[in-house]
N, C-alpha and C positions, 0 to 999 in steps of 0.2 A: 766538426770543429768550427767553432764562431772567428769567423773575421774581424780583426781589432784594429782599430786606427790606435796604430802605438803611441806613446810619449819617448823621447829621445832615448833614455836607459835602454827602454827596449827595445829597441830599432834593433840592435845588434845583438841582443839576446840570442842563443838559440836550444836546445835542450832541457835542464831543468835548473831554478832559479839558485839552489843548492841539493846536495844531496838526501838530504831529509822532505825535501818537496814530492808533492805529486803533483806538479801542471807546469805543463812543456809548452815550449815557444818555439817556433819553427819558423823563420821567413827565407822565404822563393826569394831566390840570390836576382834571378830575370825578371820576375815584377817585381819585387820588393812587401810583394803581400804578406805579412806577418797573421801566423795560424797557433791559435793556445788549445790546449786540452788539457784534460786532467782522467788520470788514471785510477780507476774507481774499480775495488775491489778485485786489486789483483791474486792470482792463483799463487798458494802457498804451495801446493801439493809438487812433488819433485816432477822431472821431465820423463815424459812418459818415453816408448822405445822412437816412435812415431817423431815424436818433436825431436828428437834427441838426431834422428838420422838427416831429419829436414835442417839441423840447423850446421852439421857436421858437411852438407849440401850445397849450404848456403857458403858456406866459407871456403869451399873449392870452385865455387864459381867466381865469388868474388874476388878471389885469388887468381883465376886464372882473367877477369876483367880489367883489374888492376895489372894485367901483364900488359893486357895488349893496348891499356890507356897509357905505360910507359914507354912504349916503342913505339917505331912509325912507322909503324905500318899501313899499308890499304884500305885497311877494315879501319883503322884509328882516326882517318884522316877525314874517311865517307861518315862513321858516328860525329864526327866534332861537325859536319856540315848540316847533317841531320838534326843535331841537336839543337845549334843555333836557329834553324828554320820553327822550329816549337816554343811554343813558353807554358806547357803544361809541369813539365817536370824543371826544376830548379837549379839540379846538378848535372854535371856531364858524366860523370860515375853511376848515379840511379837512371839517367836516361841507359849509358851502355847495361845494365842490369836486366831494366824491363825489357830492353829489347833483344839481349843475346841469351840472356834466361832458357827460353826453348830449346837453344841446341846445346841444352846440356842435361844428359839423364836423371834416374831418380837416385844415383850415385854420386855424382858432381862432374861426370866425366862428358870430356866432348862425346857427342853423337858422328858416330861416322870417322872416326881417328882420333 
C-alpha cells in the first residue's frame, strides 16, 4: 500500500469510497497516516472448507476479544498500557487481536480453559 498525503475529504475516509468501488482507505487513528489500496482480481470461487473454518475462527476470537476489551479486567488494563506504548498498530481492538490471537486454538477456543 502507497502512502498518501491526503486532501481534507479524505482525512476521514476509511474503507471503501462506495460500495461499487474497489480502493480502500485506511488511516492509523495514532499517526494519522492514511494507507489506499485497491483490490485486484478478486476470487469468485465459493469458500473453500479451510477458509470457511478460519473465518468461523476468527469470529470466536473476536468475540471472546471484544469481551475482555469490555470489562476491566487485568488483562484489559496491561493491553490498553501496552498499546498506548506502540504506534504500529492503529486500534486497541487489532492490537488486542495480534497479540491474544495465539492462545486461541485452531477451533476459536482458549488454550488451556
Amino acid at each position: 500500500m502507497a502512502k498518501i498525503k491526503p486532501m481534507a475529504l479524505v482525512e476521514s475516509m476509511s474503507k471503501k469510497v462506495c460500495m461499487h468501488s474497489d480502493v480502500y482507505f485506511r488511516t492509523n487513528k495514532k499517526t494519522g497516516v492514511v494507507y489506499s489500496g485497491k483490490l485486484c482480481n478478486p476470487s469468485t470461487k465459493p469458500a473453500s472448507a479451510e477458509q470457511t473454518a478460519a473465518k468461523a475462527r476468527f469470529a470466536k476470537v473476536a468475540a471472546a476479544v471484544r469481551a475482555i476489551l469490555a470489562g476491566t479486567s487485568e488483562q484489559k488494563t496491561q493491553l490498553v498500557a501496552e498499546y498506548k506504548r506502540q504506534t504500529k498498530i492503529g486500534s486497541l481492538f487489532g492490537y488486542a487481536m495480534k497479540k491474544l490471537n495465539d492462545q486461541y486454538d485452531a477451533s476459536g477456543d482458549p488454550i488451556g480453559g
